[in-house]
KOLDOTOR-926525 format. One line per 3 residues: number of its first residue (from 1); their letters; for each residue x, y, z of N, C-alpha, C. Coordinates in Angstrom, 2 decimals. Layout:
<nodes>
NUM) A) X Y Z X Y Z X Y Z  ...
</nodes>
This chain:
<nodes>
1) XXX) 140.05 97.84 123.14 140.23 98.03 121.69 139.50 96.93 120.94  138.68 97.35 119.37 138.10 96.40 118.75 138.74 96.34 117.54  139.26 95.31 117.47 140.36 95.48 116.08 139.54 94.94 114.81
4) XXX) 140.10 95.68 113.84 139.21 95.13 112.53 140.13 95.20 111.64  140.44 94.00 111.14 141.83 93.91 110.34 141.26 93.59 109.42  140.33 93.36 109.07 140.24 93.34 107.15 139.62 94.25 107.27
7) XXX) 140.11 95.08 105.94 139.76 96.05 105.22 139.65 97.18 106.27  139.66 97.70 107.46 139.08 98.45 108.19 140.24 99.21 109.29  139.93 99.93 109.90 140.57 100.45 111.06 140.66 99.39 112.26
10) XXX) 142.23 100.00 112.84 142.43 99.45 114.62 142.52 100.73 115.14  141.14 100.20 116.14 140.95 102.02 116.99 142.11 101.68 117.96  142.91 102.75 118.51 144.02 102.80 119.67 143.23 104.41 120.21
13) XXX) 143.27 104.36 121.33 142.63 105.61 122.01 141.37 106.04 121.45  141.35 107.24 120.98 140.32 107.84 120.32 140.68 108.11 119.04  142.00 107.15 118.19 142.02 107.94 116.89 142.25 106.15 116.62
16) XXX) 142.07 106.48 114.70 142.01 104.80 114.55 143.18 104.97 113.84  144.06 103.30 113.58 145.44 103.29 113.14 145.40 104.00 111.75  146.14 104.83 111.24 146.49 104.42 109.77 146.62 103.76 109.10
19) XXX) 146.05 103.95 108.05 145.76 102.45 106.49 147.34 101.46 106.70  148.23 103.10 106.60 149.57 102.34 106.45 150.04 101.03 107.64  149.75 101.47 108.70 150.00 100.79 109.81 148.69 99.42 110.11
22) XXX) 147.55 99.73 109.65 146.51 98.44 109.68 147.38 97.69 108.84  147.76 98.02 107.31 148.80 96.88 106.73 149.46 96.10 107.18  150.59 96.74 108.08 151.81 96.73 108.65 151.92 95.67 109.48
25) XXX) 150.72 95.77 110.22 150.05 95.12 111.33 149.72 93.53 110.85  148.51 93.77 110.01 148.01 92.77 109.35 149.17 91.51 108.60  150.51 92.44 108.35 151.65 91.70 107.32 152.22 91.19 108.67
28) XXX) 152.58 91.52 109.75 153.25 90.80 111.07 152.71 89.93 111.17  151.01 90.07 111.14 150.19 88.89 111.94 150.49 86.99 110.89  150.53 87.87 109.67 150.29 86.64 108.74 152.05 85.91 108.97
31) XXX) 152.49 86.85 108.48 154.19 86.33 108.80 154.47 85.53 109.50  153.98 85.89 110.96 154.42 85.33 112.30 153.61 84.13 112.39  152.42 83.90 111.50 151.42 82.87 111.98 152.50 81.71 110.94
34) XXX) 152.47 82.33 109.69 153.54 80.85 108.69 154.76 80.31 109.81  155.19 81.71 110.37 156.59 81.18 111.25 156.13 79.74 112.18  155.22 80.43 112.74 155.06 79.69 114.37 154.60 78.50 113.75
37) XXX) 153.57 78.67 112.46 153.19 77.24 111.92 154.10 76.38 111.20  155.26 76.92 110.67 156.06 75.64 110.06 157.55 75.42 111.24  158.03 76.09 111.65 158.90 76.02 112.78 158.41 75.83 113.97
40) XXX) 157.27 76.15 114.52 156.89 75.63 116.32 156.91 77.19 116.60  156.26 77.64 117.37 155.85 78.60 118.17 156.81 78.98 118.94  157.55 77.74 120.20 158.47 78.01 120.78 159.98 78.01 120.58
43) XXX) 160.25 77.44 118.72 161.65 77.76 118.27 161.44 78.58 117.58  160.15 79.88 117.28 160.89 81.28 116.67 160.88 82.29 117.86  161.68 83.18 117.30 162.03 84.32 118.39 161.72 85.91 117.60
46) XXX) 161.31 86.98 118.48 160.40 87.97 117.89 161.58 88.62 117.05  162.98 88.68 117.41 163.84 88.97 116.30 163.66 88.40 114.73  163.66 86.79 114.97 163.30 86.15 113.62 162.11 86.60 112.80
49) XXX) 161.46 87.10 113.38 159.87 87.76 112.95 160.15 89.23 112.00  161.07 89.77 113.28 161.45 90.95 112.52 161.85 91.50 111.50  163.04 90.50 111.42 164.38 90.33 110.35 163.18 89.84 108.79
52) XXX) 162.33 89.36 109.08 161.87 88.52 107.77 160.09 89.56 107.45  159.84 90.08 107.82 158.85 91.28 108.58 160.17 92.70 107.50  161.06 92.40 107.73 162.34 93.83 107.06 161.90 94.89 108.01
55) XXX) 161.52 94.56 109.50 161.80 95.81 110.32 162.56 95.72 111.61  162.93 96.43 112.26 163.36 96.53 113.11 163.08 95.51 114.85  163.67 94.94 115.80 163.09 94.52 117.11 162.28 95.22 117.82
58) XXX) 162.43 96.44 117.83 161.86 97.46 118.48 160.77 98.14 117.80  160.66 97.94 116.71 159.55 98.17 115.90 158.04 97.22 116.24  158.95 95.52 116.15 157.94 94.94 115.92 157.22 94.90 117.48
61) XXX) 158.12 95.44 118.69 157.38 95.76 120.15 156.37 96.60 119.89  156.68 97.97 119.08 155.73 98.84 118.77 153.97 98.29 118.89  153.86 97.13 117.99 152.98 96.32 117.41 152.30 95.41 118.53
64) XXX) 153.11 94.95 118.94 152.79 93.65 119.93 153.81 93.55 120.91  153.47 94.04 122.41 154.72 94.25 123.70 154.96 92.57 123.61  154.76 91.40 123.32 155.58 90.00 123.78 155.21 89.39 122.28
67) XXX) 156.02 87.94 122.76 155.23 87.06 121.76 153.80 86.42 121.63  153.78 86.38 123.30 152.36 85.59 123.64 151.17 86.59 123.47  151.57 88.19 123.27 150.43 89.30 122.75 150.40 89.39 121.11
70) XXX) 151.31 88.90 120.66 151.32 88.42 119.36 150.56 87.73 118.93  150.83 85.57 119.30 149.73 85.02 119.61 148.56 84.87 119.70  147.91 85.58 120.52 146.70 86.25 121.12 146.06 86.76 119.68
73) XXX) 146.70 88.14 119.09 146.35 88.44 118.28 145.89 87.65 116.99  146.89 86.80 116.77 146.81 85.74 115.25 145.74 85.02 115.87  145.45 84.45 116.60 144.22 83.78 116.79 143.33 84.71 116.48
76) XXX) 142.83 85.94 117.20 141.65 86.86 116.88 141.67 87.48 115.66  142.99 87.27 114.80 142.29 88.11 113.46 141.82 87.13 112.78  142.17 85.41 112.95 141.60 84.51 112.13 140.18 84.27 112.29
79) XXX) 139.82 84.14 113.77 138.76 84.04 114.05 137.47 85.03 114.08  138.05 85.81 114.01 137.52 87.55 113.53 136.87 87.45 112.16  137.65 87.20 111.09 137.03 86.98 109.92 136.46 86.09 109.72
82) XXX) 136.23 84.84 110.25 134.73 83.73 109.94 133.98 84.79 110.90  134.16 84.98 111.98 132.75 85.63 112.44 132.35 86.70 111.94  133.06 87.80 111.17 132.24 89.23 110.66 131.47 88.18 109.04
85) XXX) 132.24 87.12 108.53 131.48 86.75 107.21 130.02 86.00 107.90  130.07 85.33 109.17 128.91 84.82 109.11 127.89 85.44 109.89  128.16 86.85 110.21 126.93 87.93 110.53 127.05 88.26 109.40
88) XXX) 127.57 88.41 108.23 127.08 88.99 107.23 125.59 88.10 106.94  126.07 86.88 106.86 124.87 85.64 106.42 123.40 85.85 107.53  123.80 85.81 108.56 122.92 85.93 109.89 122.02 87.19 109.66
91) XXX) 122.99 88.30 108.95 121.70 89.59 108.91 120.87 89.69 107.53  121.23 88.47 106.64 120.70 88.16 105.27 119.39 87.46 105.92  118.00 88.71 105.79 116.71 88.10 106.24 115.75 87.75 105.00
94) XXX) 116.81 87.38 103.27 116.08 86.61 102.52 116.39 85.11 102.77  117.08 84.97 103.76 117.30 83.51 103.32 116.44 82.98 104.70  116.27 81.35 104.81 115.92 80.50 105.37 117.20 80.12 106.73
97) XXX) 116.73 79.52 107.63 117.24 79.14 108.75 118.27 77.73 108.05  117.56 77.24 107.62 118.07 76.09 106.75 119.50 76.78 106.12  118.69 77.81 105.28 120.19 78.53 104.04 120.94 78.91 104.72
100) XXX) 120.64 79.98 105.49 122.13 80.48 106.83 122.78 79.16 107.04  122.25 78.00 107.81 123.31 77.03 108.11 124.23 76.74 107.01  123.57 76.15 105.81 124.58 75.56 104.68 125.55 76.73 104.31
103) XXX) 125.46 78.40 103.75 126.13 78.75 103.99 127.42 79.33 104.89  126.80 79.53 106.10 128.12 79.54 107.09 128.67 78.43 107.23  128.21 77.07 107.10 128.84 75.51 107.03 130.23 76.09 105.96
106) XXX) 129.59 76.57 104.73 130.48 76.64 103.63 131.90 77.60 104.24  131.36 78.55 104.49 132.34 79.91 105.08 133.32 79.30 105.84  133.19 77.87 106.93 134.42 77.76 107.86 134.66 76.50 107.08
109) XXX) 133.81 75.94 106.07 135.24 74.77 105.61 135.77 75.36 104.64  135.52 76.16 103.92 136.65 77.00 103.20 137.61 77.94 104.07  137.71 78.17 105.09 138.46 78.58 105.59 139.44 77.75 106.62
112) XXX) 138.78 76.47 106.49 139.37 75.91 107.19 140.35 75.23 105.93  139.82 74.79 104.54 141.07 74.85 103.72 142.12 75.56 103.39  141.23 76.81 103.15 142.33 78.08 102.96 143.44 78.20 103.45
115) XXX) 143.22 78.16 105.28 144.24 78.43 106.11 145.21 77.46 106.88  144.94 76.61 106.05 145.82 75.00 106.79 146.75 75.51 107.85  148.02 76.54 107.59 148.64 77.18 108.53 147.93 77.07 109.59
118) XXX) 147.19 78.31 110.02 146.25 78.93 111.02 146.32 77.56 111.70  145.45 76.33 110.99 144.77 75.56 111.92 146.23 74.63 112.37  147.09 74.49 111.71 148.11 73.64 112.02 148.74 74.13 113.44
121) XXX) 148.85 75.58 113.36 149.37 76.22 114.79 148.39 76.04 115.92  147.14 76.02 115.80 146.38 75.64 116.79 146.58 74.81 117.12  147.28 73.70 116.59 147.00 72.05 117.00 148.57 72.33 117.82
124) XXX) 149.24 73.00 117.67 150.78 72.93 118.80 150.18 72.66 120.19  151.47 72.23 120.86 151.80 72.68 122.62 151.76 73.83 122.91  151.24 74.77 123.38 151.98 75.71 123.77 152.27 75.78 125.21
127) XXX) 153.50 75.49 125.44 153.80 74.93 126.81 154.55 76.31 127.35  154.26 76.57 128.36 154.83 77.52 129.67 154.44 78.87 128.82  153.22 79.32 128.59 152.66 80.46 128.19 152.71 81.05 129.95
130) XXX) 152.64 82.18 130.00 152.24 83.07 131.14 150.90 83.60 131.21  150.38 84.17 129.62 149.24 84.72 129.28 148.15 83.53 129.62  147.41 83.34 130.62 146.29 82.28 130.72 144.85 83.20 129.27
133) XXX) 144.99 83.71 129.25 144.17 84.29 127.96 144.22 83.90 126.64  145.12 83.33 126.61 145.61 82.30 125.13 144.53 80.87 125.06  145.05 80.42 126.28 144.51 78.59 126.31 143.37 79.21 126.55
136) XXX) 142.60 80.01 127.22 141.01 80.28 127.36 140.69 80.39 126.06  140.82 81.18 125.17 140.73 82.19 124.10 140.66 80.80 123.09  141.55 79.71 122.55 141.32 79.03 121.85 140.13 77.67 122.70
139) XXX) 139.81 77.78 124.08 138.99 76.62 124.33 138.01 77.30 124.01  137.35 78.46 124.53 136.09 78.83 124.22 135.94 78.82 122.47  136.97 78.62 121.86 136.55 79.10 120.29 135.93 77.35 119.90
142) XXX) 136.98 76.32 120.20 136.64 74.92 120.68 135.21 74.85 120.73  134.37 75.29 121.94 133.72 75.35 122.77 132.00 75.81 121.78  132.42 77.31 121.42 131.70 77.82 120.25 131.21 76.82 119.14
145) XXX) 132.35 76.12 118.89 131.90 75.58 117.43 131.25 74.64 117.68  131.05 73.48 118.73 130.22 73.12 118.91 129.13 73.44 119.44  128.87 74.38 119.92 127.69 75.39 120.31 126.93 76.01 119.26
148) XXX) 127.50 76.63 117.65 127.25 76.11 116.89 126.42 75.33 116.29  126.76 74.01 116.12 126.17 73.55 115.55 124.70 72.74 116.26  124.63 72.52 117.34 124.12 72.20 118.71 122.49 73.10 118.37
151) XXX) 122.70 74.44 118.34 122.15 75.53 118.45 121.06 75.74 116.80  122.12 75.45 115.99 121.51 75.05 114.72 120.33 74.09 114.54  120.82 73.40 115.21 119.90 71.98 115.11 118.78 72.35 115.27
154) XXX) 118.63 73.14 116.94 117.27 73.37 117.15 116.68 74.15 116.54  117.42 75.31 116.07 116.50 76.37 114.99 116.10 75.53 114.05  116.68 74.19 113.27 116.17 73.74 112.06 114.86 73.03 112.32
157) XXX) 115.15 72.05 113.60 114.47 71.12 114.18 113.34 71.13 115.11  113.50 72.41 115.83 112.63 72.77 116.80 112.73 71.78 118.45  111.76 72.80 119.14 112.36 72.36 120.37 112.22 70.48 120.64
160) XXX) 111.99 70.23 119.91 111.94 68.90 119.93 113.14 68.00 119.90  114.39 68.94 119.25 115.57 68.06 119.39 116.56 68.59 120.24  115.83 69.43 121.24 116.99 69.90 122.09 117.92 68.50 123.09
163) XXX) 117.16 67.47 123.26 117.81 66.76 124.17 118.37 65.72 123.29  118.34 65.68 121.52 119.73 65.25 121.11 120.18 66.12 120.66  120.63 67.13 120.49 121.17 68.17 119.80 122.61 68.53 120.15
166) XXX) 122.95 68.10 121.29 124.62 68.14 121.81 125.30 66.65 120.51  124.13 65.70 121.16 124.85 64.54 119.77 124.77 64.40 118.27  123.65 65.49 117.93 124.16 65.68 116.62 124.96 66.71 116.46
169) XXX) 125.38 67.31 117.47 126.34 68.14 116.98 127.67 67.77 116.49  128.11 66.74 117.79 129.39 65.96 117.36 129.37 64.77 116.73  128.36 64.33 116.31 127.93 63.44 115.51 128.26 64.22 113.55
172) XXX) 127.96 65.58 113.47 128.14 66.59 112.31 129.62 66.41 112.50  130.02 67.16 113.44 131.75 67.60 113.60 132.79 66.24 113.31  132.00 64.94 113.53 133.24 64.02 112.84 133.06 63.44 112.10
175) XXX) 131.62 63.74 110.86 131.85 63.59 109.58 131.98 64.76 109.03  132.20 65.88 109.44 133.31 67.34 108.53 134.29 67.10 108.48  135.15 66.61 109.61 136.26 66.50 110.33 136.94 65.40 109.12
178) XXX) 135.94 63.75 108.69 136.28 63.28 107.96 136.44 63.45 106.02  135.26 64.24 106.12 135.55 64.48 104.45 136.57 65.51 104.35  137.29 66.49 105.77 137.96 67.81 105.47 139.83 66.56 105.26
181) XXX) 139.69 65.71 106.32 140.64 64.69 105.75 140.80 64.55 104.09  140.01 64.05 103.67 140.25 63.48 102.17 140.56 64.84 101.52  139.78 66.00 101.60 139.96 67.19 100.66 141.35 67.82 100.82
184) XXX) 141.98 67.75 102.43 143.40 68.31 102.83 144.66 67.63 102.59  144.30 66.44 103.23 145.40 65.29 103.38 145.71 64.51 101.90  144.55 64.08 101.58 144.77 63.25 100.26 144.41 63.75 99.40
187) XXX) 143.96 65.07 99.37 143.76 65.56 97.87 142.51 65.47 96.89  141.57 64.86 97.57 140.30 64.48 97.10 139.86 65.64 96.57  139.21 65.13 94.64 138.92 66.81 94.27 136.85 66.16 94.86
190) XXX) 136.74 66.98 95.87 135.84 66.79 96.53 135.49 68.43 96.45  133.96 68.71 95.66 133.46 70.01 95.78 132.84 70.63 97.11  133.70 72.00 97.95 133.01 72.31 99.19 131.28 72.08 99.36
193) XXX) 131.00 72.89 98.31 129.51 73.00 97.96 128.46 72.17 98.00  129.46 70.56 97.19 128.59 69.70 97.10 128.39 68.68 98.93  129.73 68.88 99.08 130.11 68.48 100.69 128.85 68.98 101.99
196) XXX) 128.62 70.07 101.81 127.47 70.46 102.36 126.49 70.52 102.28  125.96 70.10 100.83 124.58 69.82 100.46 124.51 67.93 101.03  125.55 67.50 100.74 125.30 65.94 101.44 125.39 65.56 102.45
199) XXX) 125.90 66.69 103.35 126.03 66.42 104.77 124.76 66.75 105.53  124.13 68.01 104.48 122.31 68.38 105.04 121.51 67.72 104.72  121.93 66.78 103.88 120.42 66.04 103.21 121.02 64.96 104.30
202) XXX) 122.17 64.26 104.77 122.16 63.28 105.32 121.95 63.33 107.15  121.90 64.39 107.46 121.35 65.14 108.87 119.94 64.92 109.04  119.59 65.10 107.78 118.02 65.09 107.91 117.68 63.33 108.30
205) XXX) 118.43 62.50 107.44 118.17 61.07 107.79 118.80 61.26 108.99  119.45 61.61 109.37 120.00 61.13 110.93 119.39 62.12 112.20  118.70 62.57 112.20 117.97 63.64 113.37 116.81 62.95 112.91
208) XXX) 116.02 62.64 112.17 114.80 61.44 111.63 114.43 60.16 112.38  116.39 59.85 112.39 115.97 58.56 113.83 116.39 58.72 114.56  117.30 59.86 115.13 116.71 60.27 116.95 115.65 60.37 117.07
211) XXX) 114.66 61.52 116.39 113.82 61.65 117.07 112.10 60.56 116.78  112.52 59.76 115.53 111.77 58.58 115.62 112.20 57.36 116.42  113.07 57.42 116.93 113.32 56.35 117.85 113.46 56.59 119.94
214) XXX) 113.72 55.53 120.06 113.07 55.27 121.33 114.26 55.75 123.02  115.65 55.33 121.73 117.00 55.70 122.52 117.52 56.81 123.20  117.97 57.08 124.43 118.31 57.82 125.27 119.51 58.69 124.77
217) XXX) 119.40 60.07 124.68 120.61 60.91 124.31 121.80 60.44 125.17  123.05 60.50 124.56 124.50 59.85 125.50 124.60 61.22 125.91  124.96 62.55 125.25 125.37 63.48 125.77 123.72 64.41 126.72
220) XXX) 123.45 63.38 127.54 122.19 63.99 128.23 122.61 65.78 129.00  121.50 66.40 129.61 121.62 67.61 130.31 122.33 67.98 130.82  123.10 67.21 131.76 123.80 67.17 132.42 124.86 67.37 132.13
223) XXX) 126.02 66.01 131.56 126.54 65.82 130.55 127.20 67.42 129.57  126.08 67.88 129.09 126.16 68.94 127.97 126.72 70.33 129.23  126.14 70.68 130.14 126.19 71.21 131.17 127.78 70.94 131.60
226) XXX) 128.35 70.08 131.84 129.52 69.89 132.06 130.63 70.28 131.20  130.61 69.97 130.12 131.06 70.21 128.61 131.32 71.69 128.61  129.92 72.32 128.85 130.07 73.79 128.49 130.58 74.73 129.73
229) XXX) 130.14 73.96 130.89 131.17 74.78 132.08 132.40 74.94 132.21  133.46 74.10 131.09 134.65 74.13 130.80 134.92 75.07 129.53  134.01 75.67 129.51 134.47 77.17 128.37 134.91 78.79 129.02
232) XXX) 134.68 78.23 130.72 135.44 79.04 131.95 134.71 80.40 131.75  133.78 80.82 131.53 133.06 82.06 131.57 131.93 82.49 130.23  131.55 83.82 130.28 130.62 84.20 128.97 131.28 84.19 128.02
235) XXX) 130.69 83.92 126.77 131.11 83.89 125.30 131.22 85.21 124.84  132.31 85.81 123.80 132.02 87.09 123.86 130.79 86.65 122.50  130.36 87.90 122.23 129.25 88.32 121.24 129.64 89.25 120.59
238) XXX) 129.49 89.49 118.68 129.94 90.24 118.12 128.96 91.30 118.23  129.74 92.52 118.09 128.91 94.20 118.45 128.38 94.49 117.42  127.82 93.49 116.34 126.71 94.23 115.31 125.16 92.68 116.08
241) XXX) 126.06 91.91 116.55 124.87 90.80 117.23 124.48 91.54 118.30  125.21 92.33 119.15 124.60 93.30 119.98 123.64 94.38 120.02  123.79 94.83 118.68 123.08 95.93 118.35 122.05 95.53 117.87
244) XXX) 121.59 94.48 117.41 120.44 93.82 116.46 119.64 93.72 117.98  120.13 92.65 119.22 119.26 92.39 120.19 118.90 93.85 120.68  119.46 94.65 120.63 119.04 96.05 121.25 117.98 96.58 120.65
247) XXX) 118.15 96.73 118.71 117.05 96.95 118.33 115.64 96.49 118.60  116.16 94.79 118.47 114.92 93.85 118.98 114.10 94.28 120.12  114.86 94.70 120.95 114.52 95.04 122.46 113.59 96.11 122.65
250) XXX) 113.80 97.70 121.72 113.35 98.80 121.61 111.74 98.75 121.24  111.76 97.57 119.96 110.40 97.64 119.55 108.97 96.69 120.52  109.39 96.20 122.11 108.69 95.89 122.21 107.58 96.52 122.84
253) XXX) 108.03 98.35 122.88 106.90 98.89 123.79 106.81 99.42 124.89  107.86 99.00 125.59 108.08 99.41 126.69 108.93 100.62 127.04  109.33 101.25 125.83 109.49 102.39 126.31 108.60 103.63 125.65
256) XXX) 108.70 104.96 125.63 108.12 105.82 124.84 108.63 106.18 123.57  107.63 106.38 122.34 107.77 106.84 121.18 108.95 107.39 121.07  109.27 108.91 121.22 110.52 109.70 120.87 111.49 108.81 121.35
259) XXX) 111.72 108.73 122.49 113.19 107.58 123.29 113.45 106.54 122.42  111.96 105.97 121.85 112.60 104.72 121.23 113.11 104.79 119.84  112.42 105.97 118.92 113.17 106.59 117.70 114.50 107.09 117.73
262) XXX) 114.82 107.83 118.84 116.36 108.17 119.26 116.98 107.36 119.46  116.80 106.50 120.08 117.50 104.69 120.64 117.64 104.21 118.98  116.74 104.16 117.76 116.92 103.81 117.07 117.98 104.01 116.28
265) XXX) 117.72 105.52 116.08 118.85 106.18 115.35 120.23 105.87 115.58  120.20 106.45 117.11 121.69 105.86 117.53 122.17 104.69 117.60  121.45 103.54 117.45 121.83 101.96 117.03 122.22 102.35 115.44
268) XXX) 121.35 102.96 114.92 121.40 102.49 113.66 122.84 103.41 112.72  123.17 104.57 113.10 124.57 105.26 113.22 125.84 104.03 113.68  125.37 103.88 115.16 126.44 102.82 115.80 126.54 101.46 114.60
271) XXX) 125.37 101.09 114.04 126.07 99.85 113.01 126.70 100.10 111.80  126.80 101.28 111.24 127.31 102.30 110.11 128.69 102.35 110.23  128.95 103.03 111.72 130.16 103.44 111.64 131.19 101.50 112.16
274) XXX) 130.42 101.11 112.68 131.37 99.44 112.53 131.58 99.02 111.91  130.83 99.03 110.35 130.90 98.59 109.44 131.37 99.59 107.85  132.35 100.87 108.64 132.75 101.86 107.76 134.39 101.47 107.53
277) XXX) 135.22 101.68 107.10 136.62 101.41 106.81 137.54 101.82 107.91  136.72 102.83 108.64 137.62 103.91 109.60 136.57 104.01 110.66  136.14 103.28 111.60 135.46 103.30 112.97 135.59 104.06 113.78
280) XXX) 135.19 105.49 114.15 135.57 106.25 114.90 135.14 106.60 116.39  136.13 106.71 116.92 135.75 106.41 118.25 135.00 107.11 119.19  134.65 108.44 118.70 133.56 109.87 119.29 132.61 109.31 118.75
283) XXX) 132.36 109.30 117.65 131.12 108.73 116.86 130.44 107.74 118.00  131.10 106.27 118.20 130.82 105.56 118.70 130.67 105.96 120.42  131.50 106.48 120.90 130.72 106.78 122.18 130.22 107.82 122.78
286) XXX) 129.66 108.92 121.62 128.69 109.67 121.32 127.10 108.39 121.61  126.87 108.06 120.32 126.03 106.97 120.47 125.58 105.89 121.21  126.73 105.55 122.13 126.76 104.70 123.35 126.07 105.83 124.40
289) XXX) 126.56 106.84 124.60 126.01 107.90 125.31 124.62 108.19 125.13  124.18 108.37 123.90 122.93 108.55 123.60 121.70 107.44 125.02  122.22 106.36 124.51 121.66 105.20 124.61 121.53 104.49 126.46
292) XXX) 122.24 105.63 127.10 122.10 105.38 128.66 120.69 105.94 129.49  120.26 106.67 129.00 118.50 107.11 129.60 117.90 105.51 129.54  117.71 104.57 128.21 117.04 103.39 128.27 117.51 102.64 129.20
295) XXX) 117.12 102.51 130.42 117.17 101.59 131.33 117.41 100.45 131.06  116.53 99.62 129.98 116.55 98.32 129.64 117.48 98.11 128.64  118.20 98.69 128.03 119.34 98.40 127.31 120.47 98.78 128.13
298) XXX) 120.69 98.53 129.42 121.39 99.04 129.94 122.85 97.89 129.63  122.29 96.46 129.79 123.00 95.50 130.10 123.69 94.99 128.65  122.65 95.06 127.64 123.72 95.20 126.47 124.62 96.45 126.14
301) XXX) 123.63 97.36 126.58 124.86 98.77 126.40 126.13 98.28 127.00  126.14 98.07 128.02 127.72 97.99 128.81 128.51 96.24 128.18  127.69 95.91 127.21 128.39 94.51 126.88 128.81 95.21 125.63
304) XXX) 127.90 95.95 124.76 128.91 96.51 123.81 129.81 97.35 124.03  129.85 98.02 124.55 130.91 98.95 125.05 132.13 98.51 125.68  132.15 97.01 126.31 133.13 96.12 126.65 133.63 95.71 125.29
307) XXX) 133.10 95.31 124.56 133.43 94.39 123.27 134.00 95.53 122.68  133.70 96.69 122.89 134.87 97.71 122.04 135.52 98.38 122.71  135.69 97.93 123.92 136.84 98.31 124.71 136.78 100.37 125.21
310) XX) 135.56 100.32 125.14 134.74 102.11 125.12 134.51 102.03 126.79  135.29 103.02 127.29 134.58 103.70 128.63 133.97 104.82 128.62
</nodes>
């Protein structure tokens, strides 16, 4: 299943939830996230959820069979929405490599104000989970964000700063980390906007003398290699970033004219209906179907089709 909780459908089988019930859904998730964030995770109980939710115990099973599938969920709808806003930015091909960064910069420190909750529950124990899909699920997100910014660098910088680019990454992450202090904690009327225009102009002085100077990266190859082998497997990838490399893929030639206009179409249907209110699930693996003659899209075919949970 690929859930899309703002504004949109949760496909279950082949039919997608009702408006009424995406609500329903969406009102548990937020509820339960204030709970777990101002009481502790492990002193509320799915009754307490319920009772304050005005539905039933057995209702709120309906929704989510445990607490820890609960959980699970509030992490992915938070993290769900920075990532559908910053493919929005990513498929914006007026802007600059430069502009994408400062805006998605903007997108997660406003959300990282917004949702103080959200992030406060991340920072818990969560001690004697059963679900090992939880602690994965928030390291790889960990994991991402410095990958992130790492990744940025070099698009701005070119391959020239790949071997500091792990250290400006976390070199970025703990002066965000510090101005998001003053704006949260103490109240600093500190403008997001302007926060990110001074953190890019001051990147530029600081990637200037890495790579004018003579000094050895701390987080060398190796090093970075280690770091990221503790994100315990592949990253997932969002299914409109899937469909873009597929397109990419089609136009290089290697297959024939008609195949590759049909391949088109049906990508280009498949990003329509992901990005429609009500995602339907024939539609979509109609189009997945289409798309199995291309040999060479074979391997993203079956990665999107994982990511939406389509056999």
């Amino acid at each position: 299943m690929y859930d899309y909780y703002h504004g949109s459908a949760i496909l279950q089988g082949d039919m997608p939830m009702r408006r009424k019930d995406v609500d329903k859904r969406r009102h548990i998730l937020i509820t339960a996230m204030r709970l777990f964030s101002s009481k502790n995770y492990n002193r509320t109980s799915m009754q307490e959820i319920a009772d304050i939710c005005g539905i039933s115990k057995g209702s709120l099973y309906v929704y989510f069979k445990s607490k820890e599938d609960l959980l699970l969920n509030i992490l992915q709808y938070y993290f769900q929405y920075i990532e559908d806003q910053i493919m929005l930015v990513e498929e914006d091909t007026s802007l600059s490599t430069r502009e994408k960064f400062m805006k998605e910069l903007e997108i997660k420190l406003r959300h990282y104000i917004e949702n103080q909750e959200f992030y406060r529950l991340q920072g818990q124990e969560f001690s004697g989970l059963m679900d090992p899909n939880i602690y994965r699920y928030i390291h790889r997100q960990n994991i991402a964000q410095v990958k992130w910014f790492e990744q940025y660098l070099i698009k701005i910088y070119g391959d020239q700063m790949k071997p500091y680019a792990a250290d400006g990454a976390f070199l970025l992450i703990g002066m965000i980390k510090q101005y998001m202090e003053l704006i949260i904690l103490k109240q600093f009327p500190l403008n997001v906007k302007k926060v990110v225009l001074f953190l890019t102009d001051q990147m530029d002085s600081m990637i200037k003398g890495m790579l004018d100077g003579d000094c050895e990266p701390l987080m060398n190859e190796h090093l970075w290699s280690l770091y990221l082998a503790e994100a315990g497997g592949e990253e997932r990838v969002h299914p409109l970033e899937l469909i873009k490399q597929m397109k990419d893929r089609i136009k290089d030639g290697s297959i024939p004219e008609i195949q590759r206009e049909e391949a088109d179409q049906s990508l280009t249907i498949l990003e329509q209906e992901l990005m429609s209110m009500q995602p339907r699930t024939a539609i979509l693996k109609g189009m997945l179907h289409n798309l199995e003659p291309i040999h060479s899209l074979k391997s993203l075919r079956m990665k999107l089709a994982d990511s939406l949970q389509i056999k």
